[in-house]
C-alpha positions in Angstrom: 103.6 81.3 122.5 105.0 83.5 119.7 106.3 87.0 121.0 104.8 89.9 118.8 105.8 93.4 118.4 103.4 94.8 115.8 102.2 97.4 118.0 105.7 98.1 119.8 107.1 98.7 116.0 104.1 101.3 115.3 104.6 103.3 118.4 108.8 103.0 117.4 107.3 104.4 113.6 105.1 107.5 115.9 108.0 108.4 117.6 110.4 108.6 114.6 107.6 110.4 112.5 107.6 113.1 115.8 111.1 113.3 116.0 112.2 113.1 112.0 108.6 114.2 109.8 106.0 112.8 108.1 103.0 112.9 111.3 99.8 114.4 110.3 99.6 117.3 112.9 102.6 119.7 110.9 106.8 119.9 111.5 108.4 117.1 113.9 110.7 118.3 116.1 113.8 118.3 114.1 111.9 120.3 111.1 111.6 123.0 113.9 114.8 123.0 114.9 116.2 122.8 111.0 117.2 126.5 111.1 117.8 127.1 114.8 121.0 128.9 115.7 122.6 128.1 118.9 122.1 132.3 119.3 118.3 131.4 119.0 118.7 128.1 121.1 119.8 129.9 124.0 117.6 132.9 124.0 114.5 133.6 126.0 112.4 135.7 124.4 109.3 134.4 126.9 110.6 135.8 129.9 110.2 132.8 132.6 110.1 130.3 130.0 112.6 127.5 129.2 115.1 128.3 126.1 114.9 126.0 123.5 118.5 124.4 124.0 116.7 124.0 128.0 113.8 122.4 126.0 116.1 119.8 123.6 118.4 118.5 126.9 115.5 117.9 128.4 113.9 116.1 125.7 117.2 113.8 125.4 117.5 113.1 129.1 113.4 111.9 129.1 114.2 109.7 125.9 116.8 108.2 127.6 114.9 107.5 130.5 112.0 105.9 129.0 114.5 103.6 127.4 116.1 103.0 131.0 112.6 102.0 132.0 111.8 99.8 129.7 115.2 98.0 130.4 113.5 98.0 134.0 116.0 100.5 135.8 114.7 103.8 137.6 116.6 106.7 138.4 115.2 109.9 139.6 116.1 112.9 137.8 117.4 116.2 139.3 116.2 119.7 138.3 119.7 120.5 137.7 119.5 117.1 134.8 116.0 118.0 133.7 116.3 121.2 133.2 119.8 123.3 132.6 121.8 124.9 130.1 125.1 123.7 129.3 126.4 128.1 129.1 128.6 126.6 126.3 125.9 127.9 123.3 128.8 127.4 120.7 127.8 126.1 117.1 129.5 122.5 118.2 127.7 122.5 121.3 124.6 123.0 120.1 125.6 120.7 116.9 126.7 117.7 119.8 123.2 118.7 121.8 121.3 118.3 118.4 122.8 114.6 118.1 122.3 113.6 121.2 118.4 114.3 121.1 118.7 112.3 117.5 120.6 109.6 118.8 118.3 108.9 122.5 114.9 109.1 120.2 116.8 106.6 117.5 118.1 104.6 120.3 114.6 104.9 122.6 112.9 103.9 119.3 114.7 100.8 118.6 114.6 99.8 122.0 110.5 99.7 121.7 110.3 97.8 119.0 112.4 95.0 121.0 109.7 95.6 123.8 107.1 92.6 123.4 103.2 93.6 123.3 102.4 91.4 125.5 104.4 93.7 128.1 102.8 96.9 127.5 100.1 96.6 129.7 103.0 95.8 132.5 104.1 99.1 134.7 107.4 100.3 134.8 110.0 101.5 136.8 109.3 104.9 138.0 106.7 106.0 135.4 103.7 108.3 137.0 100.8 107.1 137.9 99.0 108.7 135.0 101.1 106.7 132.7 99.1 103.4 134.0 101.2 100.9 132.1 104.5 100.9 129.4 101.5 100.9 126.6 100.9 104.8 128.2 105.0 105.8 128.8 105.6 105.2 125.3 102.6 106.6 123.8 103.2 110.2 126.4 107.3 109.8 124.9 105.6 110.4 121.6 103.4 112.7 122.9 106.1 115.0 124.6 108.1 115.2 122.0 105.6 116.9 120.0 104.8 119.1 123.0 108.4 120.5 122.9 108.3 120.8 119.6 105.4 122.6 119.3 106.9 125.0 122.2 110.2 125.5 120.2 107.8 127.0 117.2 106.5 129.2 119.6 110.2 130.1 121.0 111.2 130.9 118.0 108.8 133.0 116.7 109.1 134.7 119.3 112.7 135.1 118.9 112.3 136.4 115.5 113.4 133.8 113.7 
């Protein structure tokens, strides 16, 4: 029997299109964060609320999880991994944070499309029970990416910018 990825390679082509442009519902993440300063990144003009550098490590650390899982390895994350700030809110900070996110959703990405569909309805390591099978992780990766994103255009509207 023939191993096909047709659907793995359109879920890889959602998450791109969430993280880089082009999805139907308005800016991917990165077209929100074109003109974010590391000033902005780091503010918290929603008092309580995480700060959209908070928001971007966090984003990178799930991507590269997800990939983790579907390599079948589990790790549990720590609040202080999940959610942190680096306190270095320099322009090459922020620029290296920026890259990072690019390069776990590029690397997360290639890694579905070398996930076979006839594994998707398989469960793996670690995921919630609400995400019932690897078909539901990488569909919810999409899906929390544009979550964030859509938080960060919030953020920074709130931030002035």
């Amino acid at each position: 029997m023939e191993t096909t990825h047709l659907e793995t390679e359109r879920i890889a082509g959602e998450l791109r299109k969430a993280v880089h442009g082009s999805a139907w519902h308005g800016p991917a993440l990165f077209e929100v964060l074109a003109d974010v300063t590391p000033s902005v990144a780091a503010s918290r003009p929603i008092a309580g609320a995480h700060s959209i550098e908070e928001i971007v490590r966090h984003l990178a650390t799930w991507l590269d999880v997800v990939r983790e899982r579907l390599d079948g390895r589990h790790r549990d994350i720590a609040d202080a991994e999940d959610w942190h700030s680096a306190g270095d809110h320099s322009a090459s900070a922020w620029q290296e944070l920026l890259a990072r996110v690019k390069d776990s959703a590029e690397r997360l990405a290639t890694r579905i499309e070398q996930f076979p569909d006839d594994a998707l309805g398989d469960r793996l390591p670690g995921a919630a029970p609400s995400a019932s099978s690897a078909y539901g992780t990488l569909h919810g990766s999409v899906q929390h990416v544009l979550y964030h994103a859509g938080q960060i255009a919030v953020l920074k509207k709130g931030s002035g910018s």
